[in-house]
C-alpha positions as CSV (number, residue, x, y, z in Angstrom):
1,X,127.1,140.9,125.6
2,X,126.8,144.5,126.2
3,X,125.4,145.7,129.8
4,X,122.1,147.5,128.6
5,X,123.1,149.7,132.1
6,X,126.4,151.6,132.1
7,X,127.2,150.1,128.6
8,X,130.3,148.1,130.2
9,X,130.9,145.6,126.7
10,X,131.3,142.0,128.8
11,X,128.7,140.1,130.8
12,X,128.9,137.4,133.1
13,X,127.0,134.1,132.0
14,X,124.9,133.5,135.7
15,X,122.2,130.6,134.4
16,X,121.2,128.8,131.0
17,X,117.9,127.8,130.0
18,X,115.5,126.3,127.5
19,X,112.3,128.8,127.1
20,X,109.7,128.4,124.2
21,X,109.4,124.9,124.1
22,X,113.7,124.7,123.3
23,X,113.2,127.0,120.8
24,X,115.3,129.4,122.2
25,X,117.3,129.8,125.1
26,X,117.0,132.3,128.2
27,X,120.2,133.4,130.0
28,X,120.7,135.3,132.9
29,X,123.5,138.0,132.7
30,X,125.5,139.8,135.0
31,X,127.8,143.1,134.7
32,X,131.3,143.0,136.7
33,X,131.2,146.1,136.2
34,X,127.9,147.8,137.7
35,X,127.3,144.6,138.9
36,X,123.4,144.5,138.1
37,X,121.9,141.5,136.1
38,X,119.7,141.3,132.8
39,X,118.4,138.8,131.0
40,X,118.3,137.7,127.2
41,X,116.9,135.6,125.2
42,X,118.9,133.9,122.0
43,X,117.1,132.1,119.4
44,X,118.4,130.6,115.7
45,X,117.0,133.3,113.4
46,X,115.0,131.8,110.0
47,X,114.7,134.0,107.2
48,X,112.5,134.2,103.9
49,X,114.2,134.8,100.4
50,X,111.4,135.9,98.7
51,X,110.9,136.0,94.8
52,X,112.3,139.6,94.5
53,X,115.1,138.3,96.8
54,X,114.6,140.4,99.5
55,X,114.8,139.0,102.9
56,X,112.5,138.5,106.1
57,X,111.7,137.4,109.1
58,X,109.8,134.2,108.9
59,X,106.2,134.5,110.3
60,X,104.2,132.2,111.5
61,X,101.4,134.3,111.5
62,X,102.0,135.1,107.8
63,X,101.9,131.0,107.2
64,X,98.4,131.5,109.1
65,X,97.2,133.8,107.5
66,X,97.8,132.3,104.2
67,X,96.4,129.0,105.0
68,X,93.5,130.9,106.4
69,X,92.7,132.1,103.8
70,X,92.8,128.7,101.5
71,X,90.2,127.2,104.5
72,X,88.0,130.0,104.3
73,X,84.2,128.6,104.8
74,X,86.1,125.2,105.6
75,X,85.5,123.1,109.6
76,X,88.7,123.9,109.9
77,X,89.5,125.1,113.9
78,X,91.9,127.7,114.3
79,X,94.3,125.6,117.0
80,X,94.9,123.6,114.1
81,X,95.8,126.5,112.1
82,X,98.5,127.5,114.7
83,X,99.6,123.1,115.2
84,X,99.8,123.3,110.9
85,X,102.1,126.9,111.0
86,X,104.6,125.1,114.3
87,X,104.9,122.2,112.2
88,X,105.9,123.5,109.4
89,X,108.1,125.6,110.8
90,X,109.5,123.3,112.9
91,X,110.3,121.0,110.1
92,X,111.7,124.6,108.1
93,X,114.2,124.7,111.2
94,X,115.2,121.0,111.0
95,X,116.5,121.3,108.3
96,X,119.0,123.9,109.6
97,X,119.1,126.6,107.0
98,X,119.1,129.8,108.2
99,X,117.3,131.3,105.2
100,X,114.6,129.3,102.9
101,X,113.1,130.4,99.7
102,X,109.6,131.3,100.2
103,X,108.7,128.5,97.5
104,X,110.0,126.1,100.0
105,X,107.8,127.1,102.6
106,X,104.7,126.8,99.9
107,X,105.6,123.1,99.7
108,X,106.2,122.4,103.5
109,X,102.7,123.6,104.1
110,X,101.0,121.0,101.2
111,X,101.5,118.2,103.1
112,X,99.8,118.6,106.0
113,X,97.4,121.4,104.6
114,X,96.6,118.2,102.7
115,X,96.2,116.1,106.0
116,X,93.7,119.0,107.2
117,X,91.2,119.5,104.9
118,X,91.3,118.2,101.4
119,X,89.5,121.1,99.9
120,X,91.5,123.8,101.5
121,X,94.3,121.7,100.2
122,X,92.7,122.2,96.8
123,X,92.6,125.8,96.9
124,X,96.1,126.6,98.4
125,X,97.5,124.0,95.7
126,X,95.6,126.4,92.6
127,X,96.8,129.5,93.9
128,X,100.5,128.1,94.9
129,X,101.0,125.7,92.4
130,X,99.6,127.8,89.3
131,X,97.0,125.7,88.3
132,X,96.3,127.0,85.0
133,X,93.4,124.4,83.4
134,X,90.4,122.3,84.6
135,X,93.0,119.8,84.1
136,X,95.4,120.5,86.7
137,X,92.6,120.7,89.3
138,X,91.6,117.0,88.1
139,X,95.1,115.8,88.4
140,X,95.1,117.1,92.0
141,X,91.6,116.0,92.5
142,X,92.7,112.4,91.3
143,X,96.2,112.3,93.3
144,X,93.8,112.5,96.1
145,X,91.6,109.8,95.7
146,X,94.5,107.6,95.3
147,X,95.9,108.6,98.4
148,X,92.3,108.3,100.5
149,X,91.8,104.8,98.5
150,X,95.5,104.0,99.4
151,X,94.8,104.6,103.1
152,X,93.9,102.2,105.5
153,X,90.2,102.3,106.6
């Protein structure tokens, strides 16, 4: 690692640790040559192939946004906006690809989108999936009801 100070191009490791829940990790650096210490922070990147195949960043706040969007007029809170976008991309990062198409992330967000409110579920699924008839929004509608009749009361 570079010193960000009189550009010297090796550091000295000092301490290791987790930050940001062990999302990433913090170290403390020091130069031998100026001798003054810096820290940094390291973190797995995740990026988006998106359907022009272009790449970016994943965003959380994008996965909010979109979600938001779908529970618009919905009881939905936004905490559990921000608990839906950690969990799914937690569960993007367990699987320990560095990139993911952006369809992939559509999917990871049906399940528990589904969890949260069945209607927002609905309207996230039309847009996402391409519903294209009344039928495919029955379909959905009735895969539902078997999974609430399914369910334990």
């Amino acid at each position: 690692m570079r010193c960000p100070f009189c550009r010297h191009p090796d550091s000295k490791v000092v301490d290791s640790r987790e930050a940001e829940e062990g999302a990433a990790i913090r170290r403390r650096r020091s130069c031998p040559s100026c001798g003054r210490r810096f820290t940094t922070i390291e973190e797995a990147s995740l990026r988006v192939i998106k359907r022009s195949g272009v790449t970016e960043p994943f965003s959380r706040g994008k996965v909010i946004a979109g979600v938001r969007r779908a529970c618009q007029g919905r009881p939905v809170q936004a905490d559990a906006l921000a608990r839906l976008a950690q969990l799914v991309e937690d569960t993007l990062r367990a699987s320990g690809a560095a990139e993911v198409a952006s369809d992939e992330i559509g999917r990871t967000i049906l399940g528990p989108l589904r969890e949260l409110d069945e209607v927002a579920y609905l309207r996230f699924a039309s847009v996402y999936l391409s519903f294209e008839s009344l039928e495919d929004f029955e379909t959905a509608i009735a895969d539902l009801r078997g999974r609430a009749d399914r369910s334990p009361s």
